[in-house]
VEXDREN-2710 file (C-alpha; in Angstrom, 1 decimal):
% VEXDREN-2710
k/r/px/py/pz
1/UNK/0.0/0.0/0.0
2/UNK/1.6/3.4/-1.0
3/UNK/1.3/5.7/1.8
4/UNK/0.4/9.7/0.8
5/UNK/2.9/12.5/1.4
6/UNK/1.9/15.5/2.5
7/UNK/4.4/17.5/0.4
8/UNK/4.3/15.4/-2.9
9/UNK/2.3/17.8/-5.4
10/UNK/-0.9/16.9/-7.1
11/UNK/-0.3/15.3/-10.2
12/UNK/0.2/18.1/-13.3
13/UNK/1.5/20.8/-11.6
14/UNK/5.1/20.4/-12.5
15/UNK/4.1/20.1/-15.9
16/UNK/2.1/23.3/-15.7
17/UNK/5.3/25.3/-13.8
18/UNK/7.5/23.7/-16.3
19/UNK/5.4/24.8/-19.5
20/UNK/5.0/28.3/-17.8
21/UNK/9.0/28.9/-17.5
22/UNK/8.8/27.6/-21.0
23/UNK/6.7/30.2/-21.7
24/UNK/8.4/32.9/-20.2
25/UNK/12.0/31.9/-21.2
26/UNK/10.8/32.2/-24.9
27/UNK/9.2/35.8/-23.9
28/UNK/12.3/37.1/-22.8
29/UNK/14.4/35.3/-25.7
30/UNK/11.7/36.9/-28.3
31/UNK/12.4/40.5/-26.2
32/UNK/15.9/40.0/-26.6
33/UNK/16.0/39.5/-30.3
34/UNK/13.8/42.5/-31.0
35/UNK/15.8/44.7/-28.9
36/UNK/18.8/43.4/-30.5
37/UNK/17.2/43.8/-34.2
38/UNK/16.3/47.4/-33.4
39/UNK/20.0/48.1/-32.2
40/UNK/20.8/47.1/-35.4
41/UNK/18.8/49.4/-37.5
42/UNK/19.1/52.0/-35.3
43/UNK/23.1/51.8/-36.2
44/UNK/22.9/50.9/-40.0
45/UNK/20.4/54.5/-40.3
46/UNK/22.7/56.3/-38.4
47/UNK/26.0/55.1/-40.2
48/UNK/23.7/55.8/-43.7
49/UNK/23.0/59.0/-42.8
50/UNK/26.6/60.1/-42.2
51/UNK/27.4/58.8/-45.8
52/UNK/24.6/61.1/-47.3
53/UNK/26.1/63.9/-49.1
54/UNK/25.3/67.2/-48.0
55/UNK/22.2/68.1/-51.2
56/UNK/21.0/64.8/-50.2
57/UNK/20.9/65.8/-46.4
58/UNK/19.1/69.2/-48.0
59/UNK/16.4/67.0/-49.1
60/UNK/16.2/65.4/-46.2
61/UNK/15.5/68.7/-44.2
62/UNK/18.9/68.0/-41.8
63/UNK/21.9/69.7/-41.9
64/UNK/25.5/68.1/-41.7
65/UNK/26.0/69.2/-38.3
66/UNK/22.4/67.5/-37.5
67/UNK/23.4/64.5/-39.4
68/UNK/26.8/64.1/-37.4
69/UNK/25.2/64.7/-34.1
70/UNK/22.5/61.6/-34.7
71/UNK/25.6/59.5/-36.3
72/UNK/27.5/59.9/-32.8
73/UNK/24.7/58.6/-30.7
74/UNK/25.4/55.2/-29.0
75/UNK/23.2/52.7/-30.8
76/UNK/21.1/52.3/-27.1
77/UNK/19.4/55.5/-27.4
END
C-alpha cells in the first residue's frame, strides 16, 4: 500500500510550472531578439545617414551638423 505525502504535489502541476518557465524563457528570448534587431537598425540608419552627401541631407531637411550629431549617438538610445 503506497502511503500519501503530505508534500508530494498533485499530479500536473510540474508540468504546468514547467510549460509556464517555458513560456516565459521564450518571452524574454523573443524580447531580446527584438531589442537586438532594433539596435541594429538604429546603427545601420545612423552610419547611412553620415554617408549622405550634403544636397541629399538638404532633401532630407537636416543639416551636416544634424546628421553628425544623430551619427554619434550610441546605438542604445
Amino acid at each position: 500500500m503506497r502511503r500519501f505525502n503530505i508534500l508530494e504535489r498533485p499530479l500536473g502541476v510540474r508540468s504546468d510550472a514547467r510549460r509556464s518557465n517555458v513560456r516565459q524563457s521564450l518571452q524574454v528570448v523573443a524580447s531580446l531578439t527584438a531589442l537586438i534587431w532594433r539596435w541594429t537598425c538604429r546603427h545601420r540608419q545612423r552610419r547611412d545617414l553620415s554617408d549622405l552627401s550634403d544636397w541629399q541631407l538638404r532633401d532630407l531637411g537636416l543639416t551636416r551638423d544634424e546628421a553628425e550629431e544623430e551619427a554619434r549617438k550610441p546605438f542604445w538610445r
